[in-house]
TIKOLLO-637764 format. One record per residue (C-alpha): residue in one letter; x, y, z. Coordinates in steps of 0.25 Angstrom, whole numbers, always signed. Example, Ala and Ser with C-alpha at 12.3 -4.5 7.8 and 13.67 -1.06 7.14 Angstrom:
{site "a", {+49, -18, +31}};
{site "s", {+55, -4, +29}};
END
This chain:
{site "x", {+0, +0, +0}};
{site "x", {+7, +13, -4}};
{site "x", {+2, +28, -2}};
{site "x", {+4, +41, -7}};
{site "x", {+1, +54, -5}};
{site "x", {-12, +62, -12}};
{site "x", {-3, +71, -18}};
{site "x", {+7, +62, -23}};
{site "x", {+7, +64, -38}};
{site "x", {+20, +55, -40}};
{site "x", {+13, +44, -33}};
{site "x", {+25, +39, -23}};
{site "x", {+20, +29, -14}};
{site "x", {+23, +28, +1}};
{site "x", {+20, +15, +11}};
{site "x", {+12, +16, +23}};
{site "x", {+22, +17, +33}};
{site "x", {+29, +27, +25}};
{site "x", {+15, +36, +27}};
{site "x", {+12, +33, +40}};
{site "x", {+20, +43, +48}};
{site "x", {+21, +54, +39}};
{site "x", {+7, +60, +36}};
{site "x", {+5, +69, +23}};
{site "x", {+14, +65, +12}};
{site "x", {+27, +75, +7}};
{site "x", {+19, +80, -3}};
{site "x", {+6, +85, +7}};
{site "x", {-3, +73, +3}};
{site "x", {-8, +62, +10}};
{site "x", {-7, +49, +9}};
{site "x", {-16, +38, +3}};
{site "x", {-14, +24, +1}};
{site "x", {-11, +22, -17}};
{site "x", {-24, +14, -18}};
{site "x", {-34, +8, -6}};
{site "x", {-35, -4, -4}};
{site "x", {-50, -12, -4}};
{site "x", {-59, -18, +2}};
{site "x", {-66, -27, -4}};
{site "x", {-78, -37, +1}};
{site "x", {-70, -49, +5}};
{site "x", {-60, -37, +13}};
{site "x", {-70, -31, +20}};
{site "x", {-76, -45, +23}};
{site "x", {-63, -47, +30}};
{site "x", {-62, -34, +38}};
{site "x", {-76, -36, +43}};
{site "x", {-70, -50, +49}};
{site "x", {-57, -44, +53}};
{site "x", {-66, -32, +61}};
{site "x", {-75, -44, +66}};
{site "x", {-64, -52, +72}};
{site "x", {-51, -42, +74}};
{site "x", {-58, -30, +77}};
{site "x", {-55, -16, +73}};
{site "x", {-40, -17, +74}};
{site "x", {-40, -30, +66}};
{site "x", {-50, -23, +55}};
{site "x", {-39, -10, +57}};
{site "x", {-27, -18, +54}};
{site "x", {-32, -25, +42}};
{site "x", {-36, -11, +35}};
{site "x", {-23, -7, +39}};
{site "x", {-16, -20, +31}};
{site "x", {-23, -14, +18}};
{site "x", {-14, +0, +20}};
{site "x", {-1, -3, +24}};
{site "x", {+8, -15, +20}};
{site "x", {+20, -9, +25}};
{site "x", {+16, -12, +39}};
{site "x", {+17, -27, +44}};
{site "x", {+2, -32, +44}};
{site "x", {+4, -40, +58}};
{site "x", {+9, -24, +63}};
{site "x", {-4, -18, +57}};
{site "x", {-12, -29, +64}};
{site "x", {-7, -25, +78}};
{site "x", {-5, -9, +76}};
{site "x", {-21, -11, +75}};
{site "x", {-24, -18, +85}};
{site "x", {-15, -11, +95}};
{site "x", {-22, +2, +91}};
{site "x", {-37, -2, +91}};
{site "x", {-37, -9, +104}};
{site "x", {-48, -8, +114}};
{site "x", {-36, -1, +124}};
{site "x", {-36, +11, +114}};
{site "x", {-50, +10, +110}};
{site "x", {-65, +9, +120}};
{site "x", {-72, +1, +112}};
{site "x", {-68, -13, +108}};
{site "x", {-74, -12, +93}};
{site "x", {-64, +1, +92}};
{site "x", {-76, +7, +81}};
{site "x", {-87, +3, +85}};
{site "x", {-99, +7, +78}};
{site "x", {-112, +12, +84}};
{site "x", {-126, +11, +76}};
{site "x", {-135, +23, +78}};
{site "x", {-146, +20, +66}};
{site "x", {-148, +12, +55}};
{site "x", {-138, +20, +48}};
{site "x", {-129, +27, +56}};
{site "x", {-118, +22, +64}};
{site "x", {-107, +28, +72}};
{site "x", {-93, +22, +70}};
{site "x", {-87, +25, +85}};
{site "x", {-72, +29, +82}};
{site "x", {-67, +36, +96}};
{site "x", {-63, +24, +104}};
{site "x", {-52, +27, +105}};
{site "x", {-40, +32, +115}};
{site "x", {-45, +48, +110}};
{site "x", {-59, +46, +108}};
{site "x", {-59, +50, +94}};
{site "x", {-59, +44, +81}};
{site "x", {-45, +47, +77}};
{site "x", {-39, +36, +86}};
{site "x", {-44, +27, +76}};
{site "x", {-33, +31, +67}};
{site "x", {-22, +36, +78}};
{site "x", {-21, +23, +85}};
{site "x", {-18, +14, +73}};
{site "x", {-8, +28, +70}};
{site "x", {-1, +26, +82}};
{site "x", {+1, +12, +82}};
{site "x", {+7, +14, +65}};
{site "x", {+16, +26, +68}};
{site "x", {+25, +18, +79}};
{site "x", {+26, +5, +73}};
{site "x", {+31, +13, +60}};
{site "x", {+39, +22, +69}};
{site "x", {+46, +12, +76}};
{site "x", {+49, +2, +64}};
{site "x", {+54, +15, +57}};
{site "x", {+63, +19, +70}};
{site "x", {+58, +34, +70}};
{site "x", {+48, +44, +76}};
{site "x", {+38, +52, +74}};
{site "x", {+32, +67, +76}};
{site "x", {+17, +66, +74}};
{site "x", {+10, +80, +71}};
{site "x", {-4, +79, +69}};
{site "x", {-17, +90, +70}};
{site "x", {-29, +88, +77}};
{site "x", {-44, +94, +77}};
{site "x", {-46, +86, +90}};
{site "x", {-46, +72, +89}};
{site "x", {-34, +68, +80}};
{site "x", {-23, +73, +90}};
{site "x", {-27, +64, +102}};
{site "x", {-28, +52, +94}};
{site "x", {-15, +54, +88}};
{site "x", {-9, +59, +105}};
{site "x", {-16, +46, +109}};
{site "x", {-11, +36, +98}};
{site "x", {+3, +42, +98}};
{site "x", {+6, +43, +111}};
{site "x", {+20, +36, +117}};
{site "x", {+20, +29, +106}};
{site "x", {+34, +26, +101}};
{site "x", {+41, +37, +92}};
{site "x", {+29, +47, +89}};
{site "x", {+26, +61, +95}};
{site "x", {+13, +67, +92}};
{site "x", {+12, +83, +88}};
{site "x", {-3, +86, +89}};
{site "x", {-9, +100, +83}};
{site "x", {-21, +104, +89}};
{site "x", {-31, +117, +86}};
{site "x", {-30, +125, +99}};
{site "x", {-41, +125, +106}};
{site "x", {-49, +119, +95}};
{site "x", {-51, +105, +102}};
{site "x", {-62, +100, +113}};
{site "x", {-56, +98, +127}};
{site "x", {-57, +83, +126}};
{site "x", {-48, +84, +114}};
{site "x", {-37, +94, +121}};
{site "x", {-38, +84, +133}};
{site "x", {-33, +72, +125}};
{site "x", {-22, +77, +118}};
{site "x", {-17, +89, +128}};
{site "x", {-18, +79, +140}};
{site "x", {-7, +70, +133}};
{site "x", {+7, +71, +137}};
{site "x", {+15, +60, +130}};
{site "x", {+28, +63, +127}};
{site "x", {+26, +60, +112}};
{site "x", {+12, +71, +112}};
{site "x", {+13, +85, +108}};
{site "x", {+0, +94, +106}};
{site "x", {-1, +108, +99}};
{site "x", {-11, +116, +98}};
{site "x", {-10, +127, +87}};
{site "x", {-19, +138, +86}};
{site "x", {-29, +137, +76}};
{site "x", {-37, +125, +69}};
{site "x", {-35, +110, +69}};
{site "x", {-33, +115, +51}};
{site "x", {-23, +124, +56}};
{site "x", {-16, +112, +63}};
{site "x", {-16, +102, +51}};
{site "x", {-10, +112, +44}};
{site "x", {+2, +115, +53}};
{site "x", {+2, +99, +52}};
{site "x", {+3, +98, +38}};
{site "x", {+15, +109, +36}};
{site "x", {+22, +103, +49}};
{site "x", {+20, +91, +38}};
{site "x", {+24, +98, +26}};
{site "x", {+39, +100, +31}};
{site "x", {+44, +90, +27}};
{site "x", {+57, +91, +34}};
{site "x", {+52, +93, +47}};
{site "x", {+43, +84, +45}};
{site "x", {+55, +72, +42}};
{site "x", {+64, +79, +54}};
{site "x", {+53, +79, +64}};
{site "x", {+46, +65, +59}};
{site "x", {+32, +73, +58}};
{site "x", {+20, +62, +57}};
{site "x", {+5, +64, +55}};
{site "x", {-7, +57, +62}};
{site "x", {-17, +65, +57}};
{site "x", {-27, +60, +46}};
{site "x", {-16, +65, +35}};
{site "x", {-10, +52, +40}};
{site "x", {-14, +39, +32}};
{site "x", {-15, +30, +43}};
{site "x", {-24, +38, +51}};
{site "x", {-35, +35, +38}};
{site "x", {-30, +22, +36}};
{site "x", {-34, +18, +52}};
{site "x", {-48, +25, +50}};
{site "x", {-51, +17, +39}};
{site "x", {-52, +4, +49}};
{site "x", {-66, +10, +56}};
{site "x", {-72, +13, +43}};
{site "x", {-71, -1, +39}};
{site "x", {-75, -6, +56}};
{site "x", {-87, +3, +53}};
{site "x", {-92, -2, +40}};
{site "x", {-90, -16, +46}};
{site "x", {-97, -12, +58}};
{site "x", {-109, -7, +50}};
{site "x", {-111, -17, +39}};
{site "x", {-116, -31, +41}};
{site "x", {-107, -42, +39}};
{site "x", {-115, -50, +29}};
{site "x", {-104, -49, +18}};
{site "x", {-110, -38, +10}};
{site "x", {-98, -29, +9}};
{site "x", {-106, -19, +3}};
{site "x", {-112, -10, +13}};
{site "x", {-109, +3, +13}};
{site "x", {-108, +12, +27}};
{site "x", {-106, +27, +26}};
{site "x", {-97, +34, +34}};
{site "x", {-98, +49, +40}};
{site "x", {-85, +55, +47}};
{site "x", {-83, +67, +51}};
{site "x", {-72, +73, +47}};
{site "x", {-63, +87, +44}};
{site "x", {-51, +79, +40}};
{site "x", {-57, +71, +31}};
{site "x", {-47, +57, +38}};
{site "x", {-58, +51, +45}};
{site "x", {-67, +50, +34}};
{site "x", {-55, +49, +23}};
{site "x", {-52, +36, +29}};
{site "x", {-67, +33, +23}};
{site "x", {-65, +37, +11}};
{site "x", {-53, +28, +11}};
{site "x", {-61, +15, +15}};
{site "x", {-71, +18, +6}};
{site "x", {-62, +19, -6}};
{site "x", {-57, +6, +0}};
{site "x", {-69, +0, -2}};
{site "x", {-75, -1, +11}};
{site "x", {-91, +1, +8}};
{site "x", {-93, +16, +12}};
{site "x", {-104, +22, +7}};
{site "x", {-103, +38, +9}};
{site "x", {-92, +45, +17}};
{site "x", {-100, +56, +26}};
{site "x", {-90, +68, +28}};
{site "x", {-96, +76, +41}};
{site "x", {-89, +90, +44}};
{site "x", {-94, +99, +54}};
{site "x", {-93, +115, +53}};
{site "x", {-80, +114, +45}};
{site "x", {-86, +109, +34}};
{site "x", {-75, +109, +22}};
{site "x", {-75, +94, +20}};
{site "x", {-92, +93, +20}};
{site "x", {-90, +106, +9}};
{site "x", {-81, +98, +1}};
{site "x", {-89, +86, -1}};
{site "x", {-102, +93, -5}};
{site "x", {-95, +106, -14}};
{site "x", {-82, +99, -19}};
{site "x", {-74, +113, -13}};
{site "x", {-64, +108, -3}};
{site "x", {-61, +121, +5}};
{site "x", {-53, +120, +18}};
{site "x", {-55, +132, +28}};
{site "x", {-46, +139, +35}};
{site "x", {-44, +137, +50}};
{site "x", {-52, +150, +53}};
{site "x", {-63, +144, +46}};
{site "x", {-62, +130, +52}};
{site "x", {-74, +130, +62}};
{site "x", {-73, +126, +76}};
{site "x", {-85, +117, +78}};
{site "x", {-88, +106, +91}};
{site "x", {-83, +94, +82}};
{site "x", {-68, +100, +81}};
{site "x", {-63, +88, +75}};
{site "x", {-68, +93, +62}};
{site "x", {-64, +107, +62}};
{site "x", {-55, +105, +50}};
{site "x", {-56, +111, +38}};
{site "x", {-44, +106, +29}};
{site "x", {-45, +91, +28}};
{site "x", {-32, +83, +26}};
{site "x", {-38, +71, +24}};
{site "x", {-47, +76, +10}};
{site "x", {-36, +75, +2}};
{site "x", {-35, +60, +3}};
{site "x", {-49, +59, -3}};
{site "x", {-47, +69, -12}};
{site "x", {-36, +61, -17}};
{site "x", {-44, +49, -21}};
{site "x", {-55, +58, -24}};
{site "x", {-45, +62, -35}};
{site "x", {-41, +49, -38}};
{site "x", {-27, +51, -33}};
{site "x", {-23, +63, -41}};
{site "x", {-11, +67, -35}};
{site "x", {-9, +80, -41}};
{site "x", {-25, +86, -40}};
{site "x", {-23, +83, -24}};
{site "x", {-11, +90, -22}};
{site "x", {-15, +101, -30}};
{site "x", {-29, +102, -20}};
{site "x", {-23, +99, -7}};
{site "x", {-10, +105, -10}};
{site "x", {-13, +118, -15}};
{site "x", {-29, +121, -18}};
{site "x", {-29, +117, -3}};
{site "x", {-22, +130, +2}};
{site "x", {-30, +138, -6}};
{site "x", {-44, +137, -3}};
{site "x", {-49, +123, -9}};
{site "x", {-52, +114, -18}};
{site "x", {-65, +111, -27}};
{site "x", {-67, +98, -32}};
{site "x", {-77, +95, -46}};
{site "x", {-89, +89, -44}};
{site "x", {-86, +77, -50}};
{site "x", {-76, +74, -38}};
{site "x", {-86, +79, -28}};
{site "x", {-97, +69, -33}};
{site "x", {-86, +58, -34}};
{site "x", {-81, +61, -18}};
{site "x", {-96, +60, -15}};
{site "x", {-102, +47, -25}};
{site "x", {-88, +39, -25}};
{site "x", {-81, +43, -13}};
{site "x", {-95, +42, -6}};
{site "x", {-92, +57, +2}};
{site "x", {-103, +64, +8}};
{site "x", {-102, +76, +17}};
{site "x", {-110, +86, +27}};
{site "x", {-106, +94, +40}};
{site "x", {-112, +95, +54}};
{site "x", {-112, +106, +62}};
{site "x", {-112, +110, +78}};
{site "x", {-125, +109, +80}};
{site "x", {-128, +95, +70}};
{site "x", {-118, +89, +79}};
{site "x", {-125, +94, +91}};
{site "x", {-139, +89, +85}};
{site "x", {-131, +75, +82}};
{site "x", {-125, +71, +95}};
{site "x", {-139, +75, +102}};
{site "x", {-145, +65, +92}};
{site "x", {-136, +55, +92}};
{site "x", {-136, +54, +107}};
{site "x", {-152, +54, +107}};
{site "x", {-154, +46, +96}};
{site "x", {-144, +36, +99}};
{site "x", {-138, +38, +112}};
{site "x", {-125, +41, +105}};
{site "x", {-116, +51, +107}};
{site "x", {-105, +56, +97}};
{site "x", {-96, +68, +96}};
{site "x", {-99, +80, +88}};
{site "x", {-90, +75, +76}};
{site "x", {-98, +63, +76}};
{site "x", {-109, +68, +76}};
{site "x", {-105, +77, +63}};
{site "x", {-104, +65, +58}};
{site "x", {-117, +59, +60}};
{site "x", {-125, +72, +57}};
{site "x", {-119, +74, +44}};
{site "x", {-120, +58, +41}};
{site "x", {-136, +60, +44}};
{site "x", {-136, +73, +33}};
{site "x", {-129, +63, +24}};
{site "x", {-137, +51, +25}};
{site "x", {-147, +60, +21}};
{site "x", {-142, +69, +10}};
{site "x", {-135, +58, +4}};
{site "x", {-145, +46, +5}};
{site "x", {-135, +37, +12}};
{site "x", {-140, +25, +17}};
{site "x", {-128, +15, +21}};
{site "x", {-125, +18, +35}};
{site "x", {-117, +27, +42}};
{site "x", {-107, +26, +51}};
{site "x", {-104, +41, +57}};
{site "x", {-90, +39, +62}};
{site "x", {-85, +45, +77}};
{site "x", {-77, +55, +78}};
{site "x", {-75, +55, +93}};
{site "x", {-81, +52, +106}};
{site "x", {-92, +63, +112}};
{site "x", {-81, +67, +126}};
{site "x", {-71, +74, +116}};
{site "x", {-82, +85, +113}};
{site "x", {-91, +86, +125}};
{site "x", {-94, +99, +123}};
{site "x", {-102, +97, +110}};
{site "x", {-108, +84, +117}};
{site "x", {-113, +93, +128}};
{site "x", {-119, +104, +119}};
{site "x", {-126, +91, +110}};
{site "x", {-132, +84, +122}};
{site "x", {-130, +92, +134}};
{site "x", {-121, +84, +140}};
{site "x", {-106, +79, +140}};
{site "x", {-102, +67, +134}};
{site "x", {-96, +58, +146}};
{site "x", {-82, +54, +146}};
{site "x", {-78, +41, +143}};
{site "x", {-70, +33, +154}};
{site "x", {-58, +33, +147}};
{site "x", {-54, +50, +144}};
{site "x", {-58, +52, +160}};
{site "x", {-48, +63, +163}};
{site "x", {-44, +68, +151}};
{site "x", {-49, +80, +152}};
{site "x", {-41, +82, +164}};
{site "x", {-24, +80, +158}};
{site "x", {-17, +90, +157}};
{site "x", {-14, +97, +143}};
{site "x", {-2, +97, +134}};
{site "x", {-1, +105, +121}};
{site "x", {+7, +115, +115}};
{site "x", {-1, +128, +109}};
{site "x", {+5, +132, +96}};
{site "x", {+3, +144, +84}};
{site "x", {-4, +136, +71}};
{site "x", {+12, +137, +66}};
{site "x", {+19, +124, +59}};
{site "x", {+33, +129, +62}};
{site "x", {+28, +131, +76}};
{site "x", {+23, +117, +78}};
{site "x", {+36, +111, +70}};
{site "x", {+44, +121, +81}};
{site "x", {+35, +112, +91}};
{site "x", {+37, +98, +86}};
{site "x", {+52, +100, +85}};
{site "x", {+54, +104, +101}};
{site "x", {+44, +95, +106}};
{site "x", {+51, +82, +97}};
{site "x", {+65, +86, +103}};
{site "x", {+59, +88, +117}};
{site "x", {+53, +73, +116}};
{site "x", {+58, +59, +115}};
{site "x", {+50, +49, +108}};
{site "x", {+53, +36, +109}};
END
């Protein structure tokens, strides 16, 4: 299995373990595997028995064995099953999926150690980066931006493991206590937190041109674990395949279809759709659920893809989504295209910085009939209206992401005449935003058992200016101030 980059246009090919730690490519693209690989009838009969009899970390470690054959298989087998274990996760299924009607399903993904979906794909992370680092005899600097639930995944996946130090950008002030109180309350050796002024945009981009040098980037061993990274997709491919499983019948018909609806301001969560679907996993439509910033939703029903500024990036109660550049797009824009190296480059390395980028109807109509993308967006008070109903009608209760998610699937079963069923994935438990639960219901979301006392740690983070220079000024002190092992 060989990759390369979206804006590749002479076509050089890397290997898995040569992509792993590294993030973009040198040339400012991402990474996607030359071709993906199917599945077919009798392949997902065999993955419906391997989740039957191994569980989640067996179904995870053979997905795994169709991207990456320059890892031993029997190494894959064990890297899942030590990162989806019942001691990282609270329930013993890892996804489990919960029915609320005869159409809509709620795939559960915050099980784990943070409480948010993004451990899904950290944990598995964590596992890869130190066996790669340690056959390869190095380090590595990981420097990463989060909106609010990325970082603490990454901090609680990374942590005194072997060789890695974790360099996390946060949005001051932009994130719910909950979410400080995880990642400031840390004080690993191997942890560092920043919090720059200004909008979790404004941290990817400090990101990317930390990225972009290259020769700091070699000197100081920068690595990514955000969803620019290709096996942060590749691990969230696993649950859409446990949920379809889940919801279909096992009667050997492989053609039933489930929709999905993800919400999403990155585009990684519900990219790593669009991949299993392109796989051949029976996906009926992709349901893209923004909140206020909406710039995602806009592309999918106008063709114009225009990313807002950071003073335009609204500050809304399901933070995790106030994005308003979405590094993942350009990976399915790339197969939107059908690989054209050249046209990618040219709209995500250049139209990009100067307002946009239009796409012709005929590539609009194809994202929506052959790629099967629908969109709509949900605002404060639908995601207000949503968790009051959910929790009424179903004595459910679900975060304010989530329920962006639900409230837009409902719109698009309708709008769109979708009748296959519908799994609205979690994005985290209710206790991270309990101040939107308490404007929905009235009352706070209690809290589990297992966060007892978080709120109280202490905190540990270094505020910075929104200056790259300033962050690699940062990353060089605080490395030659640390040992890693």
């Amino acid at each position: 299995m060989d990759y390369i980059s979206t804006r590749d246009t002479q076509a050089q090919p890397a290997r898995f373990t040569d992509i792993l730690l590294g993030g973009l490519a040198a040339d400012g693209g991402l990474y996607l595997p030359t071709s993906y690989p199917q599945l077919g009838a009798e392949k997902l009969a065999e993955l419906r028995e391997t989740s039957r009899t191994q569980g989640y970390a067996g179904l995870a470690a053979e997905i795994l064995k169709l991207f990456v054959d320059d890892i031993p298989a029997d190494e894959l087998e064990a890297m899942a099953h030590r990162a989806y274990s019942t001691e990282k996760f609270a329930h013993e299924e890892i996804v489990p999926v919960t029915k609320l009607d005869e159409q809509f399903y709620i795939g559960h993904l915050s099980e784990g150690p943070t409480a948010a979906f993004k451990d899904m794909a950290m944990q598995l992370l964590g596992e890869l980066f130190e066996y790669e680092l340690a056959r390869r005899e190095t380090t590595l600097n990981i420097l990463g931006a989060t909106s609010g639930d990325t970082g603490s995944s990454a901090e609680y996946a990374m942590r005194g493991r072997q060789g890695i130090r974790v360099f996390m950008l946060t949005p001051k002030g932009r994130m719910t206590p909950f979410q400080q109180a995880q990642m400031f309350g840390l004080d690993d050796e191997n942890i560092f937190n920043i919090a720059l002024d200004g909008v979790f945009d404004d941290c990817q981009d400090v990101v990317k041109a930390v990225s972009a040098d290259e020769a700091f980037k070699r000197d100081y061993r920068i690595g990514a674990v955000n969803s620019i990274n290709w096996a942060r997709l590749l691990a969230q491919i696993v649950y859409y395949v446990s949920c379809w499983i889940k919801v279909t019948d096992a009667t050997g018909d492989y053609s039933q279809k489930v929709s999905f609806s993800v919400p999403t301001g990155n585009f990684g969560d519900i990219c790593a759709g669009h991949i299993a679907r392109q796989m051949g996993l029976p996906i009926d439509r992709l349901i893209v659920a923004t909140n206020e910033n909406d710039v995602l939703d806009e592309f999918f029903r106008t063709g114009q893809y225009r990313p807002r500024s950071a003073a335009d990036t609204h500050e809304t109660s399901s933070p995790s989504m106030d994005i308003s550049r979405a590094s993942n797009f350009e990976r399915f824009i790339a197969d939107l295209l059908d690989r054209d190296a050249a046209q990618v480059a040219d709209l995500f390395g250049h139209r990009i910085k100067n307002g946009g980028f239009a796409l012709a109807d005929d590539l609009l109509a194809r994202a929506r009939d052959e790629f099967g993308f629908v969109s709509g967006r949900s605002l404060h008070a639908d995601r207000l209206a949503t968790i009051a109903q959910v929790h009424k009608n179903h004595e459910v209760l679900v975060d304010p992401h989530t329920a962006d998610g639900i409230k837009v699937a409902w719109d698009a079963v309708a709008e769109h005449d979708i009748t296959s069923p519908v799994v609205c994935l979690e994005t985290a438990l209710p206790v991270k935003f309990a101040d939107t639960i308490k404007e929905a219901l009235g009352t706070a979301p209690d809290m589990p058992q297992r966060f007892a006392g978080i709120m109280d740690a202490g905190r540990h983070v270094a505020d910075l200016d929104n200056d790259a220079d300033k962050v690699k000024d940062y990353i060089r002190s605080s490395i030659a101030e640390t040992n890693v092992r």
